[in-house]
N, C-alpha and C positions, 0 to 999 in steps of 0.2 A: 358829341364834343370832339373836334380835331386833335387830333394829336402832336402835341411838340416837334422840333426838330429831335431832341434827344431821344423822346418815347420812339420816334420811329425808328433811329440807330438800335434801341434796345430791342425795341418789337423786331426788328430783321437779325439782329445778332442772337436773340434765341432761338430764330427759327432755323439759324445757320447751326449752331453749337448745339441743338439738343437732337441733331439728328445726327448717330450716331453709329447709324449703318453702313457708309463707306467709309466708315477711319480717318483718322487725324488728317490726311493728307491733301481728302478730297474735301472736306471742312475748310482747312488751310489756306484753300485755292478760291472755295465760295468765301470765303472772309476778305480773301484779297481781292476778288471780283466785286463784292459791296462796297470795298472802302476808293476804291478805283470810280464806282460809279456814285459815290459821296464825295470825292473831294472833285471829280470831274479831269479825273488824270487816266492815261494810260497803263499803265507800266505798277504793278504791284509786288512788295519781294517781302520775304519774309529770311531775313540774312545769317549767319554764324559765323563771326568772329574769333579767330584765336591766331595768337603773334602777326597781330598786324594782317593776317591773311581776309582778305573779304570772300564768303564763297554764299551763292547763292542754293537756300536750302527747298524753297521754292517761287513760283512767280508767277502768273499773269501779266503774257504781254501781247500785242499786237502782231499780223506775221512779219509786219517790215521792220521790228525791232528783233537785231541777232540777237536775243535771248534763251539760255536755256537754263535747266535747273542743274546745278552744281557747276556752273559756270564762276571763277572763282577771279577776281582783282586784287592789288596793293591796295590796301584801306588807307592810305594818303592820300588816293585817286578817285576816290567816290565821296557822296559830299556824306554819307556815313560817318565817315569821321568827325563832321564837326559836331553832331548829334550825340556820340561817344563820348566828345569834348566836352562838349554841355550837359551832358547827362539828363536830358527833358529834350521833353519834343520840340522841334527846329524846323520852321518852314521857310519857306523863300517863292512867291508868287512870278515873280521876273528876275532873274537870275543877272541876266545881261544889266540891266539896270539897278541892279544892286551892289553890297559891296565887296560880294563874294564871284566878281565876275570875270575874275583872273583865279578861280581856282583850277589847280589840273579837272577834274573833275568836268567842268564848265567846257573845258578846252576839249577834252578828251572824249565825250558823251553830246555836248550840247542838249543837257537837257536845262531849260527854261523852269519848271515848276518844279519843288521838291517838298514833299511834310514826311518827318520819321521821329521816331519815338526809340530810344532803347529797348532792349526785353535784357531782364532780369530773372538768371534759374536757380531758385537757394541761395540767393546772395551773390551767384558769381555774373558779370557779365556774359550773356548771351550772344547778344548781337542788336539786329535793328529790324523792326517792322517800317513799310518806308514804300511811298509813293511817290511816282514824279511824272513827266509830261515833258514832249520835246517843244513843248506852244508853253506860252506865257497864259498865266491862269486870267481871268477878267475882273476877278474880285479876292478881297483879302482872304486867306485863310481866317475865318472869324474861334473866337471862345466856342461855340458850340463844335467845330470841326477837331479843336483839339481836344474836347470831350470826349468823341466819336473815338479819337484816334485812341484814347485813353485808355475808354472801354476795351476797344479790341485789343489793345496790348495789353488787359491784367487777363483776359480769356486763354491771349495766348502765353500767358505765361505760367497761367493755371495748367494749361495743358503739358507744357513742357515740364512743368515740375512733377506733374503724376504720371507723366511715358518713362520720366529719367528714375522715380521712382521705381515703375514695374520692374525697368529695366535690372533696376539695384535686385528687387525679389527676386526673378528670375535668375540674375547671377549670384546670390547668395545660396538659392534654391540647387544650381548646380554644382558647386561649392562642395554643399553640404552630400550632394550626391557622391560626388566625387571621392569626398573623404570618406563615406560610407563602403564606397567600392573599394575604397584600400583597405579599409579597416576589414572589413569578410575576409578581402584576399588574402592580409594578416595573418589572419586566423586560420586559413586553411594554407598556409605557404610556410614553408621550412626557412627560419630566418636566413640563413645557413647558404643553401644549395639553392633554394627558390625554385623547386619542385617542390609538388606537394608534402605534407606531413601526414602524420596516423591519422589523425583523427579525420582531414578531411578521405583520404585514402580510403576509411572503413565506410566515410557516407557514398561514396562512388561505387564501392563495391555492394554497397545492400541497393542501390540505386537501379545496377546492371544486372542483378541476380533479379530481383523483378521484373524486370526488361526481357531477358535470357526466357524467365518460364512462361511469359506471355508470349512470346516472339518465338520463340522455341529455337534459340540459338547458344551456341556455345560461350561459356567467358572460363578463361582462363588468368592463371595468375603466376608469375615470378618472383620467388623472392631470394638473393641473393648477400653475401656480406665481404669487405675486403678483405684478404687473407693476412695475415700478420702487420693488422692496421696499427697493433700497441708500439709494435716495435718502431715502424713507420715512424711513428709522433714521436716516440724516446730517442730516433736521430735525428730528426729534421726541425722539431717544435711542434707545438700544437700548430703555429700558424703556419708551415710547411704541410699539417696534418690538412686545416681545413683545408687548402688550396687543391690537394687528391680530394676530399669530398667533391668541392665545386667544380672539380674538372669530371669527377667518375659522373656526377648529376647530368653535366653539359654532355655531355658525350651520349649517356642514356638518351636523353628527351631530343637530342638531336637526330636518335634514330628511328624513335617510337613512330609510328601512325598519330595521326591526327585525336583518333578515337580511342587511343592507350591513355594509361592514366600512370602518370611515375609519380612515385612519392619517397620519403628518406622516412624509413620505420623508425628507425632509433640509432645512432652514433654511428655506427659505420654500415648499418644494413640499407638495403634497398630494395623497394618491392613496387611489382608492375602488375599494372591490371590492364588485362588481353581481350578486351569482347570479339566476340565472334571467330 
């Protein structure tokens, strides 16, 4: 039994969409090589719009068309706009004989054929899936072409809504990493001075002393405290007091090695861990 115009749109649009081995991008490009060789046009783009900006996000073109990808127009000047306009897909077979034949667009491009469809991501505007031709098409864009055209825009707008989605997991995923690296660092960091604290100070040193007897190298350790810190703070304020912490802290780690470990023991002492 022959198959449909439609079945065969669908029958080549799975065979484009379920292979999934070169990525969205190279999919993107055979979807728009199909639809280029279904409507009998040149020139295939798959667009992203935002304030007015038209940029192409990718395209199949000819080499005599200066096209490239992220090549970018005023969206007043591509006939994209009126497809935006009308929110449903917009064709035009002869351009020059129509009534769109003083558009910039027309003026600017000369292109003769045009069929585009919006693409819609989570409800916001996208942009345009969009075909065109510098020749006058020979026969109307029929009901079945805008099928065609249909299909490929809810595929690709399946796709864009589950990359924009990964996109979301992945950046909540680093997010979440992120606050976690504070949150450790928290925990081992002297609110204070932001040199280490005891507790992480005692895991660096039981860390190094295992290190030390396998390695069979020396660690050493400093520990030191300010001299008449009380009185310090009983002239200056506590917040004069901390400001001598945060500077005796900065001054310390500004001198250590790489491989020292400074930490603030408790109120005004201070203690360094020396490997090797």
């Amino acid at each position: 039994m022959e198959m449909t115009e439609n079945e065969k749109v669908i029958r080549k649009l799975y065979q484009i969409t379920s292979n999934h081995e070169n990525g969205f991008a190279e999919q993107i490009r055979e979807l728009l090589a199909m639809g280029c060789e279904r409507f009998g046009v040149e020139i295939g783009i798959l667009s992203n719009i935002v304030d007015k900006k038209y940029r192409v996000v990718y395209q199949v073109s000819p080499d005599s068309v200066p096209l490239t990808d992220d090549a970018q127009f005023d969206l007043p000047e591509t006939y994209c706009a009126l497809t935006m306009a009308a929110n449903e897909p917009v064709g035009f077979e002869h351009v020059a004989e129509s009534e769109i034949n003083t558009h910039p667009a027309y003026k600017a491009f000369a292109l003769e054929a045009y069929i585009g469809i919006p693409i819609t991501v989570e409800g916001v505007p996208y942009g345009t899936l969009n075909f065109s031709s510098p020749y006058p098409r020979k026969r109307e864009f029929s009901p079945i072409d805008i099928d065609a055209l249909k299909l490929m825009g809810i595929w690709v707008e399946g796709e864009l809504s589950r990359i924009k989605f990964q996109e979301k997991v992945l950046q909540q995923a680093e997010e979440l990493a992120e606050r976690n690296r504070q949150l450790i660092k928290m925990t081992k960091t002297d609110s204070l001075t932001q040199v280490g604290n005891r507790h992480s100070f005692y895991e660096e040193l039981t860390k190094y002393i295992k290190f030390s007897h396998r390695l069979k190298f020396p660690v050493s350790v400093v520990m030191f405290d300010l001299d008449n810190f009380k009185q310090y703070n009983d002239t200056y304020g506590h917040l004069g007091g901390d400001e001598a912490l945060k500077t005796v802290a900065n001054t310390i780690a500004s001198k250590a090695r790489a491989t020292d470990y400074v930490a603030r023991y408790g109120g005004e002492e201070f203690i360094i861990l020396l490997p090797d």
